[in-house]
Every structure is written in C-alpha cells, then in structure tokens.
PyMOL Python script that loads the backbone (N, CA, C, O; Angstrom):
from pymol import cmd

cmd.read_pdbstr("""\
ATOM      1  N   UNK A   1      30.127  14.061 -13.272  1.00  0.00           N
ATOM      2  CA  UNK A   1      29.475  12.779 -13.414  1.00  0.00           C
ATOM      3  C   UNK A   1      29.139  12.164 -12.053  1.00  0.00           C
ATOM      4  O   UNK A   1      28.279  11.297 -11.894  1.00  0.00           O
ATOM      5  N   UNK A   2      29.948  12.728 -11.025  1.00  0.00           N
ATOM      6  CA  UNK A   2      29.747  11.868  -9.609  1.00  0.00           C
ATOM      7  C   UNK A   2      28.562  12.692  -9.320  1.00  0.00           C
ATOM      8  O   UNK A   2      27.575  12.021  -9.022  1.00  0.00           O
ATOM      9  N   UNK A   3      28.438  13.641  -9.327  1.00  0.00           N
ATOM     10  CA  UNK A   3      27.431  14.883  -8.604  1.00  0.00           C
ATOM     11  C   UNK A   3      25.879  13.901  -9.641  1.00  0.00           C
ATOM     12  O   UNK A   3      24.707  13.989  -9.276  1.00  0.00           O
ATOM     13  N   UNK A   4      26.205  13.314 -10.519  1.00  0.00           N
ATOM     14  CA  UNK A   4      24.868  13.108 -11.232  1.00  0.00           C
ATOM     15  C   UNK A   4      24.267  11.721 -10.639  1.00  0.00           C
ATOM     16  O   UNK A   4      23.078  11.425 -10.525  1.00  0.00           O
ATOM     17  N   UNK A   5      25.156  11.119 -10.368  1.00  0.00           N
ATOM     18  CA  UNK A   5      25.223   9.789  -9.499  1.00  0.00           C
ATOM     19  C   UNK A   5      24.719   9.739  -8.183  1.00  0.00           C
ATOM     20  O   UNK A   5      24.009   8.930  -7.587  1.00  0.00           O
ATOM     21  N   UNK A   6      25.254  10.786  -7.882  1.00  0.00           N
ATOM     22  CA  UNK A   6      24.682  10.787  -6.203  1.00  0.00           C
ATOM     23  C   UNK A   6      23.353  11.636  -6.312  1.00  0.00           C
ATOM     24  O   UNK A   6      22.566  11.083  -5.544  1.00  0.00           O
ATOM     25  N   UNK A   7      22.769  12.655  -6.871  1.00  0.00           N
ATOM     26  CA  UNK A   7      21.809  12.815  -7.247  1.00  0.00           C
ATOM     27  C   UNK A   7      20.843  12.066  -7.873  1.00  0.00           C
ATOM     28  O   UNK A   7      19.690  12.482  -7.753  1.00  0.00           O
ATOM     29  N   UNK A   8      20.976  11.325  -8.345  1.00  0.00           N
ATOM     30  CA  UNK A   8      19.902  10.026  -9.064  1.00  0.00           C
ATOM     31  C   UNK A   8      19.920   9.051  -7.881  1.00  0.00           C
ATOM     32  O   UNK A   8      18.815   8.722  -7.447  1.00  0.00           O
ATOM     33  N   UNK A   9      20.929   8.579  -7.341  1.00  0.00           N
ATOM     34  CA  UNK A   9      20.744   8.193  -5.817  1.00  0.00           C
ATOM     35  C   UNK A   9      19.752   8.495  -4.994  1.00  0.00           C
ATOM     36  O   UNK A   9      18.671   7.908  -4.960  1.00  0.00           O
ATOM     37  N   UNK A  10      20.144   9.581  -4.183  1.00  0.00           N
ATOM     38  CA  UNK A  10      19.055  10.273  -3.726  1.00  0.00           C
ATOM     39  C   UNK A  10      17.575  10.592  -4.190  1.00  0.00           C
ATOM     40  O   UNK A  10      16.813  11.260  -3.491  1.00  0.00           O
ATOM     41  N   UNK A  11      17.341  10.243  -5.008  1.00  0.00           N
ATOM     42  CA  UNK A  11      16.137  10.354  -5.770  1.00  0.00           C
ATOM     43  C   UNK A  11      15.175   9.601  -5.613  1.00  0.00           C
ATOM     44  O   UNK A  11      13.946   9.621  -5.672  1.00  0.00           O
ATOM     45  N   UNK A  12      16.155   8.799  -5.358  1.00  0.00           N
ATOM     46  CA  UNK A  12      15.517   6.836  -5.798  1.00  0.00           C
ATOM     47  C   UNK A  12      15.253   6.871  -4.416  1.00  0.00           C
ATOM     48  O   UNK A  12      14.195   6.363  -4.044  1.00  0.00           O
ATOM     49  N   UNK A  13      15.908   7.305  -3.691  1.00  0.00           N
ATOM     50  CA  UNK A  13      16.019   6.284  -2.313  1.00  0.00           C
ATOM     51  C   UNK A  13      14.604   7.376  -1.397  1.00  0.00           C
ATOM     52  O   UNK A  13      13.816   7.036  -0.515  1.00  0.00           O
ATOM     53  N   UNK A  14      14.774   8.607  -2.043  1.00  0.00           N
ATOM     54  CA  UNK A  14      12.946   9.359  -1.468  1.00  0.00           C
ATOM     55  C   UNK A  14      11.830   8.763  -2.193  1.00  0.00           C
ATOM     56  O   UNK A  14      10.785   8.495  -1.600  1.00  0.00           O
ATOM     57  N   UNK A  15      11.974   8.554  -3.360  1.00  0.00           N
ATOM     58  CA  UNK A  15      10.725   7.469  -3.944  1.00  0.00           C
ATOM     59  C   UNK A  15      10.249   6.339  -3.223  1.00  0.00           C
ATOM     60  O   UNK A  15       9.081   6.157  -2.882  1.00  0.00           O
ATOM     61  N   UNK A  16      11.198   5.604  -3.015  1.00  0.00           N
ATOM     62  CA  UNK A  16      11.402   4.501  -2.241  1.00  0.00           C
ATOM     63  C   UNK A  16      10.497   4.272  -1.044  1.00  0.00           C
ATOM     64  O   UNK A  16       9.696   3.396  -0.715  1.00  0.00           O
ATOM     65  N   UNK A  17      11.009   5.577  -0.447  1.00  0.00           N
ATOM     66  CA  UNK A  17      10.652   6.412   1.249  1.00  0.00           C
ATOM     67  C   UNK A  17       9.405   6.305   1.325  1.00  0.00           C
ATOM     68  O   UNK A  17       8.731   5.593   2.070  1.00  0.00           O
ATOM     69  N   UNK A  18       8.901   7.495   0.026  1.00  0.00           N
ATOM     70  CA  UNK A  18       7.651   7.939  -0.021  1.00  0.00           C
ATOM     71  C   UNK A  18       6.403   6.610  -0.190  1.00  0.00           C
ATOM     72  O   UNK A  18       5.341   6.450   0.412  1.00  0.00           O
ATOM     73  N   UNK A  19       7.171   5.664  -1.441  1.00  0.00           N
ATOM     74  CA  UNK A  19       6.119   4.527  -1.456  1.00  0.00           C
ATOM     75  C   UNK A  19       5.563   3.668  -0.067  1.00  0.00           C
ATOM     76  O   UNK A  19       4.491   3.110   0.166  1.00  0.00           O
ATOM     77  N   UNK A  20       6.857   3.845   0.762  1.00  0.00           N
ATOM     78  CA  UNK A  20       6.757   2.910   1.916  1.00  0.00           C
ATOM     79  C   UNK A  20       5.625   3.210   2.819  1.00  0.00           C
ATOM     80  O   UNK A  20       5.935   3.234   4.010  1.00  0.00           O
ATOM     81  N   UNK A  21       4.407   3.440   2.539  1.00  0.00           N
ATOM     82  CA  UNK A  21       3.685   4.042   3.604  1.00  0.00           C
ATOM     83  C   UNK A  21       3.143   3.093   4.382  1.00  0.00           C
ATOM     84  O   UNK A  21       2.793   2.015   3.900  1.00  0.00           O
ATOM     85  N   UNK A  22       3.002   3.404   5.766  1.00  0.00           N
ATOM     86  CA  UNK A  22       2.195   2.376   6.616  1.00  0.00           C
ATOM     87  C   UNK A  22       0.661   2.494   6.458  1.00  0.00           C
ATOM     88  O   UNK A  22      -0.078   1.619   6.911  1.00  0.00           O
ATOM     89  N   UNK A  23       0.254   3.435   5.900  1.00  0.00           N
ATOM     90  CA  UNK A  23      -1.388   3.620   5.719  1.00  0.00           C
ATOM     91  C   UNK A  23      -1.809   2.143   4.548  1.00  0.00           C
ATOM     92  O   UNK A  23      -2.420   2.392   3.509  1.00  0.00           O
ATOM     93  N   UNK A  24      -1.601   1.404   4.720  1.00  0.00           N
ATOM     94  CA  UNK A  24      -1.837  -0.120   3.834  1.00  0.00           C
ATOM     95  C   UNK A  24      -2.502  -1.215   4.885  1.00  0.00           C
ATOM     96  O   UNK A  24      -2.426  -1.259   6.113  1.00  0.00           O
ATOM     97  N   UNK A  25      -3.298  -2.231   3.784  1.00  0.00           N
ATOM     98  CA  UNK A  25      -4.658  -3.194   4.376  1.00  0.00           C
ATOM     99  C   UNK A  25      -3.638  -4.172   5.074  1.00  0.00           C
ATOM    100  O   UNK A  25      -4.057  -4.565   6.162  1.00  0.00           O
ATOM    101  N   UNK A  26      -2.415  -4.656   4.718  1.00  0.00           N
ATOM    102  CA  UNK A  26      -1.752  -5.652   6.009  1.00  0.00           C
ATOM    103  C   UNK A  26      -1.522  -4.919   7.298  1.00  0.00           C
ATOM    104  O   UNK A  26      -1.801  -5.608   8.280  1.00  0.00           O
ATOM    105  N   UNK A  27      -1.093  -3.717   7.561  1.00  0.00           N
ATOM    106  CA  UNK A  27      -0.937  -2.656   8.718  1.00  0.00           C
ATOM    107  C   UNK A  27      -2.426  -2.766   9.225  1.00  0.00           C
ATOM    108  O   UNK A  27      -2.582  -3.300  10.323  1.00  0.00           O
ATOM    109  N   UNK A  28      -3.463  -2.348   8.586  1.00  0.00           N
ATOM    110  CA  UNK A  28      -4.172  -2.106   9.055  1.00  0.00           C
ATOM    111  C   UNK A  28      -5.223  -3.884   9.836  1.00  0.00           C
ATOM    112  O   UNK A  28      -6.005  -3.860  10.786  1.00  0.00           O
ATOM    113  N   UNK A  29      -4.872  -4.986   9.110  1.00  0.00           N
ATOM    114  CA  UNK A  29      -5.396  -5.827   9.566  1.00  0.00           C
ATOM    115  C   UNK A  29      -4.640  -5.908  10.725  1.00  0.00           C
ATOM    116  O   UNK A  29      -5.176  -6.656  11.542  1.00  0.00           O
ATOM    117  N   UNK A  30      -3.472  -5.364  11.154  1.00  0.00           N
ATOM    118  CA  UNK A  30      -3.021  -5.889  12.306  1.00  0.00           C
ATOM    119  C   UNK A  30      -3.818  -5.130  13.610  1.00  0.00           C
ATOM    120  O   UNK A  30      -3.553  -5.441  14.771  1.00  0.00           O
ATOM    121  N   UNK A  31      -4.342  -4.592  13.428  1.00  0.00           N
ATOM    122  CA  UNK A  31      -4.947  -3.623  14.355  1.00  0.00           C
ATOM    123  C   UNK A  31      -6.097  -4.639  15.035  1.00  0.00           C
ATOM    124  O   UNK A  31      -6.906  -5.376  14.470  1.00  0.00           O
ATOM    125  N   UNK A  32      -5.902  -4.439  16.225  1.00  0.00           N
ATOM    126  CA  UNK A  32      -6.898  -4.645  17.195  1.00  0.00           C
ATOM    127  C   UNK A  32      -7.731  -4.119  18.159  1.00  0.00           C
ATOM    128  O   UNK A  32      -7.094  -3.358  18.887  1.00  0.00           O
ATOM    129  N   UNK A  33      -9.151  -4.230  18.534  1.00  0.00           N
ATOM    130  CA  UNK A  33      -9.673  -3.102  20.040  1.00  0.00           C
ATOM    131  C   UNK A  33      -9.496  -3.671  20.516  1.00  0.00           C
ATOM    132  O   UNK A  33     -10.030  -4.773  20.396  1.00  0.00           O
ATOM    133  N   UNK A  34      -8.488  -3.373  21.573  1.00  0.00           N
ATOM    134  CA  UNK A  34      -8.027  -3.166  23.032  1.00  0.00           C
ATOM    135  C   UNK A  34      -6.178  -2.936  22.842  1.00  0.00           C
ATOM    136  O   UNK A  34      -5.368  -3.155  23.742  1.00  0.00           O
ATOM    137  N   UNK A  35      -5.833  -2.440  21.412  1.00  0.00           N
ATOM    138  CA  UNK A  35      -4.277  -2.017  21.679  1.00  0.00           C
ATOM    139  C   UNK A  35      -4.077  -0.345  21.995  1.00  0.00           C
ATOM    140  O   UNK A  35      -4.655   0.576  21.418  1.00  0.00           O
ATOM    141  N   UNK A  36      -3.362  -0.280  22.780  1.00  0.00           N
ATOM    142  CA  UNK A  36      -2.961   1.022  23.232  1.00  0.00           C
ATOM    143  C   UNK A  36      -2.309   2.109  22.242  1.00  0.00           C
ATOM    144  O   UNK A  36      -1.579   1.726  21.328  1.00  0.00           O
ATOM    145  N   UNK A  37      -2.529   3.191  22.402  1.00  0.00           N
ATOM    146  CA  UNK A  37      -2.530   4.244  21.600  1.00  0.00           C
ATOM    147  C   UNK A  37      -0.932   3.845  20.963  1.00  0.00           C
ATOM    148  O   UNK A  37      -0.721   3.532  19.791  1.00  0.00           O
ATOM    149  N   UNK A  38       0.341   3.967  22.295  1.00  0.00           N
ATOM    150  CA  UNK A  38       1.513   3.779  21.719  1.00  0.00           C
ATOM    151  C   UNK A  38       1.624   2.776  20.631  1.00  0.00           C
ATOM    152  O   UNK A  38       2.044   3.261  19.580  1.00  0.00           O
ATOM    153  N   UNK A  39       1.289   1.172  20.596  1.00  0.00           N
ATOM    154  CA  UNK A  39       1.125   0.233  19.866  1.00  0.00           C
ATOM    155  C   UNK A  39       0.724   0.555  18.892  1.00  0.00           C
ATOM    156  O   UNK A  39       1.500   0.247  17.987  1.00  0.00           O
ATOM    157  N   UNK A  40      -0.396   1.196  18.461  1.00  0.00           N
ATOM    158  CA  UNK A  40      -0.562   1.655  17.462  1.00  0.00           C
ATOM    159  C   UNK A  40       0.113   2.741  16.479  1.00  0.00           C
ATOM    160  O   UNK A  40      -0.104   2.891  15.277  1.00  0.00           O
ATOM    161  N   UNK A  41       0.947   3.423  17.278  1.00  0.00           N
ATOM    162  CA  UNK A  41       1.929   4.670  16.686  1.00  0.00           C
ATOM    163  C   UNK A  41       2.754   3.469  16.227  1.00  0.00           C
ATOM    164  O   UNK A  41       2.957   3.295  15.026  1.00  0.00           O
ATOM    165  N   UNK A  42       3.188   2.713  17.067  1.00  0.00           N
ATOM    166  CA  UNK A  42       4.416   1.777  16.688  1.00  0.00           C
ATOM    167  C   UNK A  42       4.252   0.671  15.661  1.00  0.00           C
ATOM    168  O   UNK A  42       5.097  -0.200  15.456  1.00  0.00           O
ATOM    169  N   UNK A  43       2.964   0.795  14.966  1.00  0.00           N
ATOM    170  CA  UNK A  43       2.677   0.303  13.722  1.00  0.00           C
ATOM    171  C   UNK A  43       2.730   1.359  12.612  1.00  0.00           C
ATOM    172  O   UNK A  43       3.531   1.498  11.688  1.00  0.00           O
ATOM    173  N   UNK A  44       1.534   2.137  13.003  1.00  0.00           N
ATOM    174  CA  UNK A  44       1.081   2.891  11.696  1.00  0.00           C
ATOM    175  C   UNK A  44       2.225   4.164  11.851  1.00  0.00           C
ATOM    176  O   UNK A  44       1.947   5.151  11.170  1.00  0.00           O
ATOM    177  N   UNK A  45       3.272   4.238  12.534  1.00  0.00           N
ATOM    178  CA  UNK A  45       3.897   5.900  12.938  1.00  0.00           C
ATOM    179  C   UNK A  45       2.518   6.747  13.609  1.00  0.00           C
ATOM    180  O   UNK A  45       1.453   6.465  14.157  1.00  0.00           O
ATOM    181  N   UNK A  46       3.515   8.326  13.054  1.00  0.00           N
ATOM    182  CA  UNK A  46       2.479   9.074  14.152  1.00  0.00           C
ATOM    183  C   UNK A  46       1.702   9.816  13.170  1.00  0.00           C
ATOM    184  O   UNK A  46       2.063  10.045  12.016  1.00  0.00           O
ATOM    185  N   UNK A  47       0.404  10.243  13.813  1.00  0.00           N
ATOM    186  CA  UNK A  47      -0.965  10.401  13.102  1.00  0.00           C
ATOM    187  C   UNK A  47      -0.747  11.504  12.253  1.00  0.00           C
ATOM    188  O   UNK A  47       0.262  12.204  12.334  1.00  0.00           O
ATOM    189  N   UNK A  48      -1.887  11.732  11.231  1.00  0.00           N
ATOM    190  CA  UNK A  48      -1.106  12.823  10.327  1.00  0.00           C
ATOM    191  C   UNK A  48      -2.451  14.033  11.510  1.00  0.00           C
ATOM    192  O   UNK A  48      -2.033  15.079  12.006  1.00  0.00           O
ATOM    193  N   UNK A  49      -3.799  13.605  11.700  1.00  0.00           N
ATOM    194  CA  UNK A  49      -4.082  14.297  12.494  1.00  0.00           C
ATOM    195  C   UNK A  49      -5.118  13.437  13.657  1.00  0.00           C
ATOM    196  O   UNK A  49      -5.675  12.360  13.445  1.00  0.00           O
ATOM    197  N   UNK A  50      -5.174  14.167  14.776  1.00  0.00           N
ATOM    198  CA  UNK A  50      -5.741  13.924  16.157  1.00  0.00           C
ATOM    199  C   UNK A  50      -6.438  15.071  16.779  1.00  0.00           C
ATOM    200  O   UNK A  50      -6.136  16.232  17.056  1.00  0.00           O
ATOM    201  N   UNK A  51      -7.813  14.078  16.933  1.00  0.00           N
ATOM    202  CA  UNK A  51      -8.675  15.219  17.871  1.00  0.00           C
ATOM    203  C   UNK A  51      -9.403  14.785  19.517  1.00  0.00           C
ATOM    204  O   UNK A  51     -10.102  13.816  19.814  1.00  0.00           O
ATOM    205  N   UNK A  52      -9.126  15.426  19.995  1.00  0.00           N
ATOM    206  CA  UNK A  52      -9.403  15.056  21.377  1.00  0.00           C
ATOM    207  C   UNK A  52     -10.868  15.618  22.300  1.00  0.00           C
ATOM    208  O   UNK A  52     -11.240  16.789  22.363  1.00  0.00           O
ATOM    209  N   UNK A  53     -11.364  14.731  22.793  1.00  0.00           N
ATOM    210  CA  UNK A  53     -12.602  15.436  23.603  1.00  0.00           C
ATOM    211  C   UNK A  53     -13.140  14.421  24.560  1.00  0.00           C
ATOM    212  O   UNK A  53     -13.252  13.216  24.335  1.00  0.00           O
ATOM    213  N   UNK A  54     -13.487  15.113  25.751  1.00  0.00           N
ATOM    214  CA  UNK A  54     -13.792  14.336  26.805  1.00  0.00           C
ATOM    215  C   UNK A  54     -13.325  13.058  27.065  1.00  0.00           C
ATOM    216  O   UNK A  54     -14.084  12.097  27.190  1.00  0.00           O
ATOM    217  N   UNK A  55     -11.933  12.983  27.167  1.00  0.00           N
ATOM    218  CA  UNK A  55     -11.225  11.605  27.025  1.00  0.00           C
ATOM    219  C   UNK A  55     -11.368  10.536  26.405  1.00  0.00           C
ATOM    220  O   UNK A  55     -11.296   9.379  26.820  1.00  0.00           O
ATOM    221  N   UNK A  56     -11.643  11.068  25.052  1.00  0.00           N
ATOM    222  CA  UNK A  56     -11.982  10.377  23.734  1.00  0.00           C
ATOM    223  C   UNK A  56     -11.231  10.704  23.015  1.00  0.00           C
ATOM    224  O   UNK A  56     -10.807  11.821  23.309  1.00  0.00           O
ATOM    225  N   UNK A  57     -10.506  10.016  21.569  1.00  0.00           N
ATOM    226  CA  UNK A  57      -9.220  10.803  20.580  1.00  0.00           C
ATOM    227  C   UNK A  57      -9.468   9.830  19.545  1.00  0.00           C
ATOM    228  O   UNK A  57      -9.508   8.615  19.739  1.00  0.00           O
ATOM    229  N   UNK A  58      -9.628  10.397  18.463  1.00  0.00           N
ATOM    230  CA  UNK A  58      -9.843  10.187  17.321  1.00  0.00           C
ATOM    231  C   UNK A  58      -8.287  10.994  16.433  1.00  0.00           C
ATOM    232  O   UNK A  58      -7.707  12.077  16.353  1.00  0.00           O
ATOM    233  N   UNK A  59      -8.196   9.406  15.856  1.00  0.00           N
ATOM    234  CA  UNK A  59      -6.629  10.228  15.229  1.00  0.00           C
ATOM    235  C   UNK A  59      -6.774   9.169  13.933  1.00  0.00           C
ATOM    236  O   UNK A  59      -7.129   7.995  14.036  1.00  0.00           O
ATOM    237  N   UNK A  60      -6.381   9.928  12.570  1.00  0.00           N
ATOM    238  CA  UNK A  60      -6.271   9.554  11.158  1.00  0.00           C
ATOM    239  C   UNK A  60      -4.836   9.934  10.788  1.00  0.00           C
ATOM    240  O   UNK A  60      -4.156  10.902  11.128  1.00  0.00           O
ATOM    241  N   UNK A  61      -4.498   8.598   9.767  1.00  0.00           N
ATOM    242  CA  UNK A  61      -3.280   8.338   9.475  1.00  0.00           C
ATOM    243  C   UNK A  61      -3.618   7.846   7.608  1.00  0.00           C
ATOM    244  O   UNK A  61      -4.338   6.932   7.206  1.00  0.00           O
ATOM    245  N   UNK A  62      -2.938   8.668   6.933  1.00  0.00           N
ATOM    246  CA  UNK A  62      -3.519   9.328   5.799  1.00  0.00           C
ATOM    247  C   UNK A  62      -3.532  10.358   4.929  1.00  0.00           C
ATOM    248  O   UNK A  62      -2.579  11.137   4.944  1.00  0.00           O
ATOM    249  N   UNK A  63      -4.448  10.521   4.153  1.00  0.00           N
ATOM    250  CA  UNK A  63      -5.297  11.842   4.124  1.00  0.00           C
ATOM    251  C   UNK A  63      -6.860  11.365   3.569  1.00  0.00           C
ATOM    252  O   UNK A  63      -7.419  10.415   4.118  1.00  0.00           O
ATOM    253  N   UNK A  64      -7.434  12.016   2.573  1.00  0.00           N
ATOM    254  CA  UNK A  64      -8.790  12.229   2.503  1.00  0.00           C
ATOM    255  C   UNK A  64      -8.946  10.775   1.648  1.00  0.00           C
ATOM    256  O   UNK A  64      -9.987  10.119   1.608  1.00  0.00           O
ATOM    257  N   UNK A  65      -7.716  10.432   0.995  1.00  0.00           N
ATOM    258  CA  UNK A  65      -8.739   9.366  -0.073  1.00  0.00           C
ATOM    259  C   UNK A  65      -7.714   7.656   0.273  1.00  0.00           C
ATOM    260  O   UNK A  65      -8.024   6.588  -0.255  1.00  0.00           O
ATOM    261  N   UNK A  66      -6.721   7.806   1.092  1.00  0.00           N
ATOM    262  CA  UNK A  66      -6.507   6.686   1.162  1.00  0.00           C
ATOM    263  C   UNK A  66      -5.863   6.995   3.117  1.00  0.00           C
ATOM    264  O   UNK A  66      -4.821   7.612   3.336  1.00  0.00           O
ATOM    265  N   UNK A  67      -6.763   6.408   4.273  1.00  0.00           N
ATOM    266  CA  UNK A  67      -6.598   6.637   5.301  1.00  0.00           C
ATOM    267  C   UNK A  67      -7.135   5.221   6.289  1.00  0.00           C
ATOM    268  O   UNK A  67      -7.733   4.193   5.973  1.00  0.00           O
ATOM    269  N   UNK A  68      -6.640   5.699   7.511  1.00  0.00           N
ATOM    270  CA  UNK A  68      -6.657   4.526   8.446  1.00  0.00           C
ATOM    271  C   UNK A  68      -7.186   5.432   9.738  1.00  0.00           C
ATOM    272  O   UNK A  68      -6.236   6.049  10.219  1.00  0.00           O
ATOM    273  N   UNK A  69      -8.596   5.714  10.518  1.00  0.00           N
ATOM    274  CA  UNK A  69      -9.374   5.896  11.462  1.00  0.00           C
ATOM    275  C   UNK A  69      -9.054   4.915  12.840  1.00  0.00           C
ATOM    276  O   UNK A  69      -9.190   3.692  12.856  1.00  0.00           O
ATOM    277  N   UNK A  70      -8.695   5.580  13.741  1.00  0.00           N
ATOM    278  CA  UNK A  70      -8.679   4.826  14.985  1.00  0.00           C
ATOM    279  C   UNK A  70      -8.941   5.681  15.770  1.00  0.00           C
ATOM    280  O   UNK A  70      -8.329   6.734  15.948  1.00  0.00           O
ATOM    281  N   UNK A  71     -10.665   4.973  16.759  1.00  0.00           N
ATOM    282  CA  UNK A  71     -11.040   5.887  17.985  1.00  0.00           C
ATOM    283  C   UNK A  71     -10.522   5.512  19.387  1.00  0.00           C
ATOM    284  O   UNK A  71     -11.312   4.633  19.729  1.00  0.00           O
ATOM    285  N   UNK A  72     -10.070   5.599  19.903  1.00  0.00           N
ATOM    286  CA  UNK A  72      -9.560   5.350  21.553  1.00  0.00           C
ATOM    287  C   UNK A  72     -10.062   6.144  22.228  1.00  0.00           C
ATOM    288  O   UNK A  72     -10.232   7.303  21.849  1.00  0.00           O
ATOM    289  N   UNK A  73     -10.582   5.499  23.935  1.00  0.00           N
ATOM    290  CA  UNK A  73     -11.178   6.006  24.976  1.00  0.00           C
ATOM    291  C   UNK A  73     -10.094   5.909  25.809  1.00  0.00           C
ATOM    292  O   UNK A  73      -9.758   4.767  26.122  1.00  0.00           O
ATOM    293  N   UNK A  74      -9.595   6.645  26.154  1.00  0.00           N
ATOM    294  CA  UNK A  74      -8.414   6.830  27.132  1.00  0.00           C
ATOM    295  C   UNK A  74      -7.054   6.630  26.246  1.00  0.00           C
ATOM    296  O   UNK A  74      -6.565   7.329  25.358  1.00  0.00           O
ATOM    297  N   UNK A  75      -6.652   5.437  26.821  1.00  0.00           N
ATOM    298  CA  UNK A  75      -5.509   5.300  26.305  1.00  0.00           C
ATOM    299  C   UNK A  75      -5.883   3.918  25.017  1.00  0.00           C
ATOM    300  O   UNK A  75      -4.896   3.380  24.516  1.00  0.00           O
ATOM    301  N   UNK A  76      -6.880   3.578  24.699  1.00  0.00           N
ATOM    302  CA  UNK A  76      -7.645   1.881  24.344  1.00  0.00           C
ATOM    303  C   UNK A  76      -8.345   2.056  22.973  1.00  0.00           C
ATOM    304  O   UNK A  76      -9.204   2.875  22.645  1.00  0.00           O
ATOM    305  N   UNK A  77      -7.765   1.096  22.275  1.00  0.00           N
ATOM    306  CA  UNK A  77      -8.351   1.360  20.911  1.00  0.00           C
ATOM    307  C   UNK A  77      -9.769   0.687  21.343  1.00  0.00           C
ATOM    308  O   UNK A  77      -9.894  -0.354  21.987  1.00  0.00           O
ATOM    309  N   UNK A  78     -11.258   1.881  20.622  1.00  0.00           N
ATOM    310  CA  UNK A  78     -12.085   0.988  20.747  1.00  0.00           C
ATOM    311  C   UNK A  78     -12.917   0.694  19.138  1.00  0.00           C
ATOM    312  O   UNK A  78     -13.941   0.014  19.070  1.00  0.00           O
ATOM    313  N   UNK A  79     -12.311   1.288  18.019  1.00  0.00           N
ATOM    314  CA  UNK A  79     -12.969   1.077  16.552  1.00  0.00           C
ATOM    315  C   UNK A  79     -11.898   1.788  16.060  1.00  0.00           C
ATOM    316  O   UNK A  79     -11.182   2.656  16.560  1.00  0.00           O
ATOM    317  N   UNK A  80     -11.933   1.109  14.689  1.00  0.00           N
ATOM    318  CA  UNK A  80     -10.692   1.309  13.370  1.00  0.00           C
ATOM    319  C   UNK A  80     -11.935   1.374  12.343  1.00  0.00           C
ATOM    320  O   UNK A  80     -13.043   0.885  12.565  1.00  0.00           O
ATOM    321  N   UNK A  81     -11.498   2.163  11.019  1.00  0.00           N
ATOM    322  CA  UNK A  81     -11.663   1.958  10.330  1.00  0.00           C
ATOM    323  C   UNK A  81     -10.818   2.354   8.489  1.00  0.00           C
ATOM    324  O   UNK A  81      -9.724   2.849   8.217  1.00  0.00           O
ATOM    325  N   UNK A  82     -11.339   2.123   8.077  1.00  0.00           N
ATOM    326  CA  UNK A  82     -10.173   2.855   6.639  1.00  0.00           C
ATOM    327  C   UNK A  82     -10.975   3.017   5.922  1.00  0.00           C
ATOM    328  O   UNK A  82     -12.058   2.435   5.981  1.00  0.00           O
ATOM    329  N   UNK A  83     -10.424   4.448   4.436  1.00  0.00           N
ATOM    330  CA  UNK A  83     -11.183   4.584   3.603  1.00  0.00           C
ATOM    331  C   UNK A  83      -9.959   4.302   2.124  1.00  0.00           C
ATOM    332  O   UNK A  83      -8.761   4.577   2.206  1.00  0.00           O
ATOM    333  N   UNK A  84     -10.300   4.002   1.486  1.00  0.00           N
ATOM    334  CA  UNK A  84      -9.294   3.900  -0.042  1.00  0.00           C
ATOM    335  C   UNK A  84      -8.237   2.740  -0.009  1.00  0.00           C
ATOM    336  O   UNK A  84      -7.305   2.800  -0.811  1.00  0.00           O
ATOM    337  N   UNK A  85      -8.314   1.769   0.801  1.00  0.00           N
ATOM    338  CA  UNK A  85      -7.387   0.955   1.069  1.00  0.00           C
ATOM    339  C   UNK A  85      -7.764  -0.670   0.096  1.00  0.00           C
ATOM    340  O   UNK A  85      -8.854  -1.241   0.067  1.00  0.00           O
ATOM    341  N   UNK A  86      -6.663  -1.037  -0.513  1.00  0.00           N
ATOM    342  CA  UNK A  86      -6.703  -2.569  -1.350  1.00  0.00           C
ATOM    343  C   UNK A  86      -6.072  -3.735  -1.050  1.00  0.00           C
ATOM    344  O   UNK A  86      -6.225  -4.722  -1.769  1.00  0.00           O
TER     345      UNK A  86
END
""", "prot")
cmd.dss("prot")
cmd.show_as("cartoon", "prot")
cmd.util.cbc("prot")
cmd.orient("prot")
C-alpha cells in the first residue's frame, strides 16, 4: 500500500512539472528588445532549439504549435515572437 502511495505521488508531482511550462503569454509579455540572451534563459529556461549565423542566433522555446521566437544580434534581443500562445 506504501509502494502505491508513493507512486501516485510521483505521478502527480511530474504532471505538475510538465504543466509548468514557461512557453506561456505572461513569460512571454515580459520580454523585451534590448534583454540579453542570459535574461532571457533566466525567464523562459534554456531553448529547446538555437541557430547561429554571422553573429546572429535565433533560438525557439517550444515546439511547432505552441512556441516563443527570440532573435538576438550578439548577445541583444532584437525581435520576439510566438506562435499558439493564449
């Protein structure tokens, strides 16, 4: 009976986890151009992916149908955007 307890525990508390996502429209209103790449990890966590070119980085936090777009030139946010967000 304990083993069923602590298993239904644990259950709850990854549901929990999983709901908690930072990819959401209050996270994302906090966003501003001109916050630094770290600042932004230290909101949204770290990106699910990032692409880099000519000291440009484009990194999405997400996936395909509910996500959060941020482009930075160096280290400097300069455009956000989101797709699937309420």
């Amino acid at each position: 009976m304990r083993n069923s307890i602590t298993i239904v525990l644990v259950a709850a508390t990854l549901l929990l986890l999983i709901g908690c996502s930072k990819v959401n429209q209050e996270n994302y209103h906090k966003l501003k151009v001109g916050m630094k790449y770290a600042e932004v990890v230290a909101l949204l966590g770290k990106a699910d992916n990032c692409n880099e070119a000519l000291g440009s980085k484009s990194c999405i936090w997400g996936d395909e149908n509910k996500n959060i777009t941020v482009n930075f030139i160096g280290d400097t946010c300069i455009i956000f955007s989101n797709t699937g967000l309420q």
